[in-house]
LUMTITI-330670 format. One line per 8 residues: number of its first residue (from 1); their letters; for each residue z, x negated, y negated of N, C-alpha, C. Coordinates in nm, 3 decimals. Example, Ala and Ser with C-alpha at 12.3 -4.5 7.8 and 13.67 -1.06 7.14 Angstrom:
BEGIN
1> AS> 0.780 -1.319 0.569 0.780 -1.230 0.450 0.780 -1.320 0.330  0.708 -1.285 0.225 0.714 -1.367 0.106 0.787 -1.290 -0.003
REM end
This chain:
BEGIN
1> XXXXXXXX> -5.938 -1.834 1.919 -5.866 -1.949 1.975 -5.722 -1.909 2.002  -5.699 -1.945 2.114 -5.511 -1.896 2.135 -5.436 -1.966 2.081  -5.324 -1.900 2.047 -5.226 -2.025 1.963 -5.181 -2.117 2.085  -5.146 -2.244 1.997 -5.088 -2.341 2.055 -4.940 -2.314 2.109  -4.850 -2.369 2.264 -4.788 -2.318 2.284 -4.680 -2.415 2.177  -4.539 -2.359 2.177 -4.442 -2.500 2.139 -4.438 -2.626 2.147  -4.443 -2.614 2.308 -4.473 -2.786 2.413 -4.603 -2.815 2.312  -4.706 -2.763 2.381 -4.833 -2.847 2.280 -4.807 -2.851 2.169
9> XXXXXXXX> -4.730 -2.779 2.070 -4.765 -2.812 1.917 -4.624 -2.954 1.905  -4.553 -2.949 2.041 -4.462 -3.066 1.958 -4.544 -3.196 2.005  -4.594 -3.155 2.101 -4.679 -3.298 2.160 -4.737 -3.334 2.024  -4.841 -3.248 1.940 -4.932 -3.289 1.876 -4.867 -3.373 1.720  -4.777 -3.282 1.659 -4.679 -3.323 1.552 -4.590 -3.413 1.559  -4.547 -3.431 1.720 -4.467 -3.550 1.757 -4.540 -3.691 1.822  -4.628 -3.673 1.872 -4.693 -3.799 1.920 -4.742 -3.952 1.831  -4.742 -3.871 1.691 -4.748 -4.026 1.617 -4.604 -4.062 1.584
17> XXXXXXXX> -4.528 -4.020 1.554 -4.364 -4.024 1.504 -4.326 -4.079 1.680  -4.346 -4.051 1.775 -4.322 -4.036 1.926 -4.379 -4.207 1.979  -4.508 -4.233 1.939 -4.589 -4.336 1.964 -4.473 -4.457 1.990  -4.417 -4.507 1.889 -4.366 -4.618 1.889 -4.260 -4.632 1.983  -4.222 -4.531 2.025 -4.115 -4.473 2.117 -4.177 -4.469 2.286  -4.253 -4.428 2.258 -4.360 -4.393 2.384 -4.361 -4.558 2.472  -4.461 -4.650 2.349 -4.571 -4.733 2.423 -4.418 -4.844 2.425  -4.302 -4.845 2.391 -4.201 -4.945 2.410 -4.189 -5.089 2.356
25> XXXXXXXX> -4.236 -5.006 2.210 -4.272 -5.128 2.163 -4.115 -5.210 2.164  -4.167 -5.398 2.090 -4.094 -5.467 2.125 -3.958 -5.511 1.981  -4.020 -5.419 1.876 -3.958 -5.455 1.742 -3.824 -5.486 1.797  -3.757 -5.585 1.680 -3.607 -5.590 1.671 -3.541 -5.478 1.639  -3.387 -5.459 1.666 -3.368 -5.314 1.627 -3.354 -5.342 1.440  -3.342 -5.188 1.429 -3.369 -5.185 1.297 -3.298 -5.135 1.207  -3.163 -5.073 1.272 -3.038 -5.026 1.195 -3.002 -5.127 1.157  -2.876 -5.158 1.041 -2.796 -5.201 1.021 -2.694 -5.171 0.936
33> XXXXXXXX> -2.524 -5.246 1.023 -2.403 -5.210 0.977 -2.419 -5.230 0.806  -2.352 -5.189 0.729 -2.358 -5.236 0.610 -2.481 -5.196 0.516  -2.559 -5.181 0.538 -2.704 -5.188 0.441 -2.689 -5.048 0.387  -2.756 -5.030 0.261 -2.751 -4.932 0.132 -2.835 -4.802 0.253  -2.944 -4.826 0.275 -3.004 -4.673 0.344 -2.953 -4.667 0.519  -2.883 -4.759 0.586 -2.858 -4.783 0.729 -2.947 -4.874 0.777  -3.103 -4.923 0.792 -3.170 -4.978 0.839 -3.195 -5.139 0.763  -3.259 -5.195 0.809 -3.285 -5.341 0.783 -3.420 -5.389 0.758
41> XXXXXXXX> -3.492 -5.480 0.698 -3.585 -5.495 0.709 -3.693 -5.544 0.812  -3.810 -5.492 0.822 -3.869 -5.516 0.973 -3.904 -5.668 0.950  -3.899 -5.723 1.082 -3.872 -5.845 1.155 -4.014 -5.909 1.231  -4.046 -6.017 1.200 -4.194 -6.057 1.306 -4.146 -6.084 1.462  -4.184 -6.020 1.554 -4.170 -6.059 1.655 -4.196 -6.198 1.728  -4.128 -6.250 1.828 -4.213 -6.358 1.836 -4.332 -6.339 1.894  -4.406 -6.425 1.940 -4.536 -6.413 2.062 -4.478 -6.464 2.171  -4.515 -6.331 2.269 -4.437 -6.403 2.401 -4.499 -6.462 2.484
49> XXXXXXXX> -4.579 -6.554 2.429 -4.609 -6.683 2.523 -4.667 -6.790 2.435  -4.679 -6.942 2.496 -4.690 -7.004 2.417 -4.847 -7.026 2.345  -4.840 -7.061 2.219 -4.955 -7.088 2.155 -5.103 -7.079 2.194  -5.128 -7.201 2.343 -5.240 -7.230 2.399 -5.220 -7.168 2.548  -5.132 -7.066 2.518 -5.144 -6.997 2.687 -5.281 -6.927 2.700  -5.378 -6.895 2.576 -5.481 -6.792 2.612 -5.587 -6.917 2.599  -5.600 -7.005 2.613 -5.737 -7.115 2.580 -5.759 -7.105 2.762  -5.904 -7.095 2.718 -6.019 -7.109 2.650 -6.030 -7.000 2.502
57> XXXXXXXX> -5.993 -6.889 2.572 -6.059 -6.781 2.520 -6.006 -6.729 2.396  -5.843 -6.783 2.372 -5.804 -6.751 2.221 -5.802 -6.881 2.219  -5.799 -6.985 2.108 -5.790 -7.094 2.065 -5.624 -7.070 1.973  -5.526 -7.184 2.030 -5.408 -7.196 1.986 -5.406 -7.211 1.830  -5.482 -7.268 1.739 -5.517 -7.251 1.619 -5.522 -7.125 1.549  -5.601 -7.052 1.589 -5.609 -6.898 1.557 -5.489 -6.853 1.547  -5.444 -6.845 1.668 -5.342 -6.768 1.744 -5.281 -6.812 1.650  -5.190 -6.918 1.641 -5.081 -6.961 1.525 -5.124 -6.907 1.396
65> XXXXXXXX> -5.250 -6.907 1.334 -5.226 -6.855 1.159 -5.265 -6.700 1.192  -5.274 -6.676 1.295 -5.280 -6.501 1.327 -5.148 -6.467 1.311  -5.056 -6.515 1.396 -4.910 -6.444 1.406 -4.876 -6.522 1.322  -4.865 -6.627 1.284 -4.747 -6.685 1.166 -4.799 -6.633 1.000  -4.902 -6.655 0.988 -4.953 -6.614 0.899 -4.991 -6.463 0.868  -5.131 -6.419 0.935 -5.188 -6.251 0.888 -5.021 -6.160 0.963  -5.026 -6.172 1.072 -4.896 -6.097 1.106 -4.799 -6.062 1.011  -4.764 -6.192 1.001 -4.625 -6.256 0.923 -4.595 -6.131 0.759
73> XXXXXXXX> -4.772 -6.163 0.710 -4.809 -6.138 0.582 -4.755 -5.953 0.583  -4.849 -5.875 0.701 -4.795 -5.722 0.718 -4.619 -5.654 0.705  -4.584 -5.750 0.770 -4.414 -5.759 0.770 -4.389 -5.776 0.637  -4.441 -5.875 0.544 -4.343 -5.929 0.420 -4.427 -5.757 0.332  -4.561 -5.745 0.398 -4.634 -5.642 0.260 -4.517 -5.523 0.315  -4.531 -5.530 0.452 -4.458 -5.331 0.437 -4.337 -5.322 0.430  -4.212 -5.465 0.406 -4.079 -5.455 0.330 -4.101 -5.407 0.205  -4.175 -5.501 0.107 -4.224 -5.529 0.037 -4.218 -5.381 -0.066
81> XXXXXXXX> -4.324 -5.319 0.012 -4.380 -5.193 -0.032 -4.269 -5.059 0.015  -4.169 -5.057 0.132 -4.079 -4.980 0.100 -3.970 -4.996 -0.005  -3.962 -5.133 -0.022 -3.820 -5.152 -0.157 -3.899 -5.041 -0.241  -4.016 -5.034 -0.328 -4.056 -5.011 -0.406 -4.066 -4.890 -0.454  -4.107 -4.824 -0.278 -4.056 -4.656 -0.272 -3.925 -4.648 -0.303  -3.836 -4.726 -0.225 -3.689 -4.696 -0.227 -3.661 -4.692 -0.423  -3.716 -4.768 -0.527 -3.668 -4.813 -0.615 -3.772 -4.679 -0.683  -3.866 -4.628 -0.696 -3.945 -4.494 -0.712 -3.837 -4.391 -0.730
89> XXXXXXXX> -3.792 -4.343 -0.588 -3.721 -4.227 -0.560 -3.586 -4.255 -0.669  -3.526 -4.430 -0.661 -3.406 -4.422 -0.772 -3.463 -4.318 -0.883  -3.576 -4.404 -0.907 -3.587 -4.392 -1.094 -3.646 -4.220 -1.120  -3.710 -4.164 -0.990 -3.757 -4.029 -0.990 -3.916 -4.127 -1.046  -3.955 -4.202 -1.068 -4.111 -4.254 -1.121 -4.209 -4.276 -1.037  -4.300 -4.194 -0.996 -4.365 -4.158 -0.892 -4.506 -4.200 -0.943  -4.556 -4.276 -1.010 -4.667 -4.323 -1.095 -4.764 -4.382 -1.017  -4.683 -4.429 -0.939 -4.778 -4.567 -0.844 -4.776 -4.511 -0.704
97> XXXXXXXX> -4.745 -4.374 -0.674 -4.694 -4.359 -0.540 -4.833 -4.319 -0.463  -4.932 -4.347 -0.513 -5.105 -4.325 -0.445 -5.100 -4.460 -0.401  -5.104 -4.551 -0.461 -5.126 -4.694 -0.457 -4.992 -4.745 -0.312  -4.873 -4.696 -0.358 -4.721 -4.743 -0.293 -4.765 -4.676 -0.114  -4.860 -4.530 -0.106 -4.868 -4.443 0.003 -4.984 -4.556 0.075  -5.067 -4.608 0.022 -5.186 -4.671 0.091 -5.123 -4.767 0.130  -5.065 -4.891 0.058 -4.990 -5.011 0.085 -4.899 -4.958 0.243  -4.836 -4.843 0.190 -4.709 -4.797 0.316 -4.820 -4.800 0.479
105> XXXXXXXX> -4.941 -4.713 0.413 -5.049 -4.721 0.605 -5.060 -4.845 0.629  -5.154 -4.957 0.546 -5.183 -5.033 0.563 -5.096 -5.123 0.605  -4.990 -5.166 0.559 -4.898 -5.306 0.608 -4.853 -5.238 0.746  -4.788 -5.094 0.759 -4.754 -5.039 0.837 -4.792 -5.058 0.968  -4.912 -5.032 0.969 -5.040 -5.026 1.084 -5.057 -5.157 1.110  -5.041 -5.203 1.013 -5.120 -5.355 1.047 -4.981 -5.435 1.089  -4.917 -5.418 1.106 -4.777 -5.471 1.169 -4.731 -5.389 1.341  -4.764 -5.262 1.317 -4.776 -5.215 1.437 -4.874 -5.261 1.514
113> XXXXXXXX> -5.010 -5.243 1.498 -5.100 -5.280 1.563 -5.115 -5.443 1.634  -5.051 -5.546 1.523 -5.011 -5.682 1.560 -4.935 -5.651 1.674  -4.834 -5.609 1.680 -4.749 -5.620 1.758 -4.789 -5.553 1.925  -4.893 -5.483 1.869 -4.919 -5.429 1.989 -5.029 -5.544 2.065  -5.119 -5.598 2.004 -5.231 -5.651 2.020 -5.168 -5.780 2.120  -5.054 -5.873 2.013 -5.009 -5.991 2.090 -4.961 -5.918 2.251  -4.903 -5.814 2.235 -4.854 -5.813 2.347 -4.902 -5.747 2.485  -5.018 -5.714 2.421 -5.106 -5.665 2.535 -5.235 -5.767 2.595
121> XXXXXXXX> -5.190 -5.898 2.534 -5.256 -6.017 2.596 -5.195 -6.110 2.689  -5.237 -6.146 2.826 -5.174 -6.219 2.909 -5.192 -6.373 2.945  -5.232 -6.483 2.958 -5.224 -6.580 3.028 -5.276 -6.584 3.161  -5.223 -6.447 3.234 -5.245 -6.449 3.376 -5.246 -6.275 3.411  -5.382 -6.230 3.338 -5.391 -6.095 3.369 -5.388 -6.046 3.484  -5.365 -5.882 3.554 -5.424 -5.884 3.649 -5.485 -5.713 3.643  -5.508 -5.678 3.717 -5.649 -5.581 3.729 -5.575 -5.391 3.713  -5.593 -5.348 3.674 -5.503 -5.201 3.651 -5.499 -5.165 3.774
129> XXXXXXXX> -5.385 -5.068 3.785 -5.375 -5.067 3.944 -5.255 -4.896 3.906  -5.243 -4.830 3.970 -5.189 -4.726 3.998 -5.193 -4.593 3.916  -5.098 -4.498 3.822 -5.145 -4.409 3.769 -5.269 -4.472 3.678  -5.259 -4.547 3.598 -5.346 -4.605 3.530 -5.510 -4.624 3.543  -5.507 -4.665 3.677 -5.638 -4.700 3.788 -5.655 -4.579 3.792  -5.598 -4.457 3.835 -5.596 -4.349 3.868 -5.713 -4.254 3.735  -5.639 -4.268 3.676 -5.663 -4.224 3.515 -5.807 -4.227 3.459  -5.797 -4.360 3.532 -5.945 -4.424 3.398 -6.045 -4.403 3.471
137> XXXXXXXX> -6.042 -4.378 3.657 -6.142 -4.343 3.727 -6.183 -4.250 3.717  -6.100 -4.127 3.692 -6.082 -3.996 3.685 -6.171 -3.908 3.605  -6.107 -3.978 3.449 -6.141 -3.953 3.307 -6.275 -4.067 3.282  -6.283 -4.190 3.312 -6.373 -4.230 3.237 -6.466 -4.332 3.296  -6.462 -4.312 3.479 -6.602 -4.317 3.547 -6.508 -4.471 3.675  -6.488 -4.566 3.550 -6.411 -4.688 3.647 -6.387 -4.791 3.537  -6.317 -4.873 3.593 -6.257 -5.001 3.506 -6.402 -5.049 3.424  -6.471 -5.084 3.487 -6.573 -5.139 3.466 -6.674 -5.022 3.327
145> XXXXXXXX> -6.678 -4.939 3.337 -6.717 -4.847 3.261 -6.636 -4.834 3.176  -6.476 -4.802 3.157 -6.410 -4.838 3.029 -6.438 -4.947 2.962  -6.431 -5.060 3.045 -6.496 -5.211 2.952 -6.602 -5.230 2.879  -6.685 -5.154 2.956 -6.838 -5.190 2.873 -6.776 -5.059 2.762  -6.742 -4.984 2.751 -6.745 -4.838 2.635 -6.646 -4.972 2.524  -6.537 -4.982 2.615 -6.439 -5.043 2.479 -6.496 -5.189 2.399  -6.582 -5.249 2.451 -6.670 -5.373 2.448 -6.721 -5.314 2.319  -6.799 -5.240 2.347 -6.916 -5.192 2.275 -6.843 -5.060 2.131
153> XXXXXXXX> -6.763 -5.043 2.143 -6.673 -4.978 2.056 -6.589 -5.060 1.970  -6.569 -5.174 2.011 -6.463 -5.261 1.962 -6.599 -5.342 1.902  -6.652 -5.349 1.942 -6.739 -5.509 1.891 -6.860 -5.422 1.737  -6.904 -5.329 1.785 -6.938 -5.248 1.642 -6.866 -5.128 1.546  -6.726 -5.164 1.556 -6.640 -5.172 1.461 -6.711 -5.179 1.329  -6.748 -5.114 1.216 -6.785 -5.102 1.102 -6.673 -5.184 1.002  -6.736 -5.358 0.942 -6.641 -5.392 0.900 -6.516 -5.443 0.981  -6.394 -5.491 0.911 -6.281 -5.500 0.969 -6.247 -5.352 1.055
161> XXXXXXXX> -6.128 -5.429 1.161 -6.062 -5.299 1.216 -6.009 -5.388 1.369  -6.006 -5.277 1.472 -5.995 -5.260 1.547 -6.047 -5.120 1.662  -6.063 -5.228 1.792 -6.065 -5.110 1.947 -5.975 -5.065 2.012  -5.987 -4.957 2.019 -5.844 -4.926 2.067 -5.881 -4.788 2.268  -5.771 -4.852 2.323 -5.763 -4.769 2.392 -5.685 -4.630 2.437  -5.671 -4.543 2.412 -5.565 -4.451 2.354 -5.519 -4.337 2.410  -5.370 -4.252 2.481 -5.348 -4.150 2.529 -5.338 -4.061 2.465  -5.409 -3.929 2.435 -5.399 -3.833 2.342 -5.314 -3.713 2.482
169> XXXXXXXX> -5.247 -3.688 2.387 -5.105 -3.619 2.435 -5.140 -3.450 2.463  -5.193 -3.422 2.403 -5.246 -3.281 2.366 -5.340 -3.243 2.470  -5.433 -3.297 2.462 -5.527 -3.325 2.596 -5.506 -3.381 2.737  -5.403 -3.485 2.689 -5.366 -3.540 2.819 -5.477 -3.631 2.901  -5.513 -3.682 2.778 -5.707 -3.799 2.848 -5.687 -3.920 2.778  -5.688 -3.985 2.821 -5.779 -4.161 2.739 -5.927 -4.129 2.688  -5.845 -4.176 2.520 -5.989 -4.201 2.469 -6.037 -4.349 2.401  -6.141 -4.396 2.416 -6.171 -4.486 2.318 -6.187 -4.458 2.185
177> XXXXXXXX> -6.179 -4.542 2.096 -6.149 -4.513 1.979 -6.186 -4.675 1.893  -6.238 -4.652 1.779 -6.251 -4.728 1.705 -6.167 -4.716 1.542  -6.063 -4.813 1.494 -5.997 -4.810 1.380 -6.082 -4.889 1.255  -6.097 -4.796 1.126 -6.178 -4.908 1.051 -6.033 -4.964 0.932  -6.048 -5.107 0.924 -5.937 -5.159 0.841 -5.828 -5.153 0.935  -5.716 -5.088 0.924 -5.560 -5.060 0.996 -5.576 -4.896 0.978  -5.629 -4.810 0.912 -5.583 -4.668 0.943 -5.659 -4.575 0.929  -5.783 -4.633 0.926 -5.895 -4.505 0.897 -5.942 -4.513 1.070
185> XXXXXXXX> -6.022 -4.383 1.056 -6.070 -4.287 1.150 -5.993 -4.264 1.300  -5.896 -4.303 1.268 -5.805 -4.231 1.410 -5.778 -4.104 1.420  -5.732 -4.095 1.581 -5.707 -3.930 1.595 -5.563 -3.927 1.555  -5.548 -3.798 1.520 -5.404 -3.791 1.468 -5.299 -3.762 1.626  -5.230 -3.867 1.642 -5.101 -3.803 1.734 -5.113 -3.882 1.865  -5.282 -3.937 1.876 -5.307 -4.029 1.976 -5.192 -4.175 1.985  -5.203 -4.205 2.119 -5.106 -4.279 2.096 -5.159 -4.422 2.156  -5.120 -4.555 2.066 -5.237 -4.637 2.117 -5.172 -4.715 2.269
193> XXXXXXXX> -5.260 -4.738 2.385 -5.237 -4.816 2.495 -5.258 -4.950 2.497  -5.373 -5.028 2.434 -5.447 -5.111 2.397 -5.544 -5.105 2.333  -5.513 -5.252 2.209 -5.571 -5.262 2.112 -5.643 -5.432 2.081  -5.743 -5.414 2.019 -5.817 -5.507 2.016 -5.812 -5.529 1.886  -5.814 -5.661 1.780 -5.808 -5.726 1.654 -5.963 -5.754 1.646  -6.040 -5.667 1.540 -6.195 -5.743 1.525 -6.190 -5.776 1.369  -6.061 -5.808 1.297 -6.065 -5.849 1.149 -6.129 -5.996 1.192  -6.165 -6.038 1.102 -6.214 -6.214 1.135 -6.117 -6.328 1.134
201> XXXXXXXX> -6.007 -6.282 1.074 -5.928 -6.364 1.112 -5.875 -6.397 1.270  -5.906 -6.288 1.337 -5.870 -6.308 1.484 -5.931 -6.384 1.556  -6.085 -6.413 1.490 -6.136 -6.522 1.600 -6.271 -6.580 1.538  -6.290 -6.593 1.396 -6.347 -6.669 1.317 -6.351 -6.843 1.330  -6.214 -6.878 1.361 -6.243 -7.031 1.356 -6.335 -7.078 1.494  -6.278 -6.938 1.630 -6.361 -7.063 1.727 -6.517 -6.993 1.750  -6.553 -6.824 1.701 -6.656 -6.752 1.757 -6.724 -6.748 1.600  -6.675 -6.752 1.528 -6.793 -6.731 1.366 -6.795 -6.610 1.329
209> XXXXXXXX> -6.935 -6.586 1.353 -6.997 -6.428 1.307 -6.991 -6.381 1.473  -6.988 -6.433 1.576 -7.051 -6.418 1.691 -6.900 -6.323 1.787  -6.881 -6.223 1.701 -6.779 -6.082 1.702 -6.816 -6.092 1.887  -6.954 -6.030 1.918 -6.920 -5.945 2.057 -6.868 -6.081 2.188  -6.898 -6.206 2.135 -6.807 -6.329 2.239 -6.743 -6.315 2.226  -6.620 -6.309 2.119 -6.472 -6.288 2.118 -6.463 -6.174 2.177  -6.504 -6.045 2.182 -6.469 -5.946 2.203 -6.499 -5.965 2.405  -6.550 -6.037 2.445 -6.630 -6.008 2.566 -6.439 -6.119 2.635
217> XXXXXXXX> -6.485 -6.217 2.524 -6.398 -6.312 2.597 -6.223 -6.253 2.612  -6.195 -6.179 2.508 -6.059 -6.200 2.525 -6.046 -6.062 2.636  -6.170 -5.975 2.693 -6.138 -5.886 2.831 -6.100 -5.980 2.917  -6.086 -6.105 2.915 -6.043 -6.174 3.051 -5.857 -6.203 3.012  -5.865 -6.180 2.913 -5.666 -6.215 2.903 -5.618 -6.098 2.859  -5.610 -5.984 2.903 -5.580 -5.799 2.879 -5.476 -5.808 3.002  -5.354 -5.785 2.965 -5.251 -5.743 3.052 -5.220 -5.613 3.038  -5.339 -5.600 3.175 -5.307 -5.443 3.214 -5.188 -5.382 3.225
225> XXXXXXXX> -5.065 -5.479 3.294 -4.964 -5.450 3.378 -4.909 -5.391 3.213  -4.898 -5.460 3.091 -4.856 -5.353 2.994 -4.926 -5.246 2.940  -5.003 -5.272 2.958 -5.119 -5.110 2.940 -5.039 -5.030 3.014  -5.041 -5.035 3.165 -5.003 -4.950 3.292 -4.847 -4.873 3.191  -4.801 -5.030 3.198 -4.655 -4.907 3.118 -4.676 -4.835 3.032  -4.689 -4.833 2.883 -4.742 -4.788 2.770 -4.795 -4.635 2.801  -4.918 -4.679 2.925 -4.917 -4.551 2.949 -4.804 -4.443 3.025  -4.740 -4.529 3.137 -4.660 -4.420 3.194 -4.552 -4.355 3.123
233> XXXXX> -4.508 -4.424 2.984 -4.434 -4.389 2.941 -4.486 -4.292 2.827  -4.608 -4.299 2.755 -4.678 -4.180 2.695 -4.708 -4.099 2.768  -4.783 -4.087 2.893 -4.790 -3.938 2.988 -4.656 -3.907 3.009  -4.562 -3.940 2.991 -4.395 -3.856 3.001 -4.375 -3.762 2.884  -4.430 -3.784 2.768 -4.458 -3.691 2.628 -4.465 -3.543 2.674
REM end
């Protein structure tokens, strides 16, 4: 096997550290003047649109104890769980730091991934269209053929998790991908474009057990037009 060149090995080591940077996400900033380490604690975004902008297909109910609540909850766990490191490293007491490292993926992910999820849902989608269109014809047959793969990837999800649609940097391809919980079985360095919520809290009150309707329904409110970015700004990696 030939070695990897520089470029590729920073793509690969940098693309998850890179990700959040990449897809543009929307966090508040996160320095601050004054504070003991420079930074601040992470912040819930709002949802940028209103409540019952996705009905039929998300129910404004959901939606509200999704982001006010499960959202809400990732934010308070992964402050939460860095004080704790921060208060670890004081004391040098590293006892709990298996337990403190899992808490750190989990709230982590699951606050990233929120944030990604609300905001890659539209009101008034419309259809992928340029490098993007380009991309998915290319690599993965047509729009229509990504849907049914990510449908069917997202909807037998083992357990909680998420579908994800994803630019791997290294390769330079979209892959589908399935997350179990917030951080198991991903590729390392991939960077996510769009993501789908199949925990039950996402759509239990209006679909039940009945996972692949939610999953079918919310392809009709997918704002490509932020996919499209997400990606153009990860193929710049």
């Amino acid at each position: 096997m030939n070695a990897l060149s520089r470029r590729e090995w920073m793509k690969v080591v940098g693309g998850s550290a890179a990700g959040a940077a990449a897809i543009g996400l929307t966090f508040k900033p996160s320095t601050a003047a004054g504070s003991p380490d420079g930074v601040k604690p992470y912040e819930l975004p709002d949802l940028p649109y209103p409540v019952d902008a996705l009905e039929p297909h998300l129910d404004a109910r959901t939606l509200t104890i999704h982001h006010d609540k499960h959202h809400a909850g990732y934010v308070r766990g992964l402050n939460a769980t860095l004080e704790k490191l921060a208060d670890a490293r004081k004391k040098g007491d590293f006892a709990a730091v298996q337990a403190l490292s899992r808490a750190l993926a989990f709230h982590g992910s699951g606050h990233l991934l929120h944030t990604l999820y609300f905001s890659n849902l539209h009101p008034e989608p419309k259809k992928p269209k340029g490098a993007l269109l380009s991309a998915i014809e290319a690599q993965l047959g047509s729009v229509e053929a990504l849907t049914a793969h990510l449908t069917a990837a997202t909807t037998k999800v083992a357990g909680s998790g998420w579908g994800m649609l994803a630019f791997e940097p290294l390769g330079r391809r979209l892959l589908v991908l399935q997350i179990e919980k917030h951080e198991n079985q991903m590729v390392c360095g991939a960077i996510p474009l769009l993501v789908i919520d199949v925990w039950e809290h996402a759509y239990y009150l209006k679909y039940q057990n009945r996972r692949g309707d939610y999953v079918k329904a919310i392809m009709n409110v997918i704002h490509w037009g932020e996919v499209a970015r997400r990606f153009d700004q990860a193929s710049r990696l």
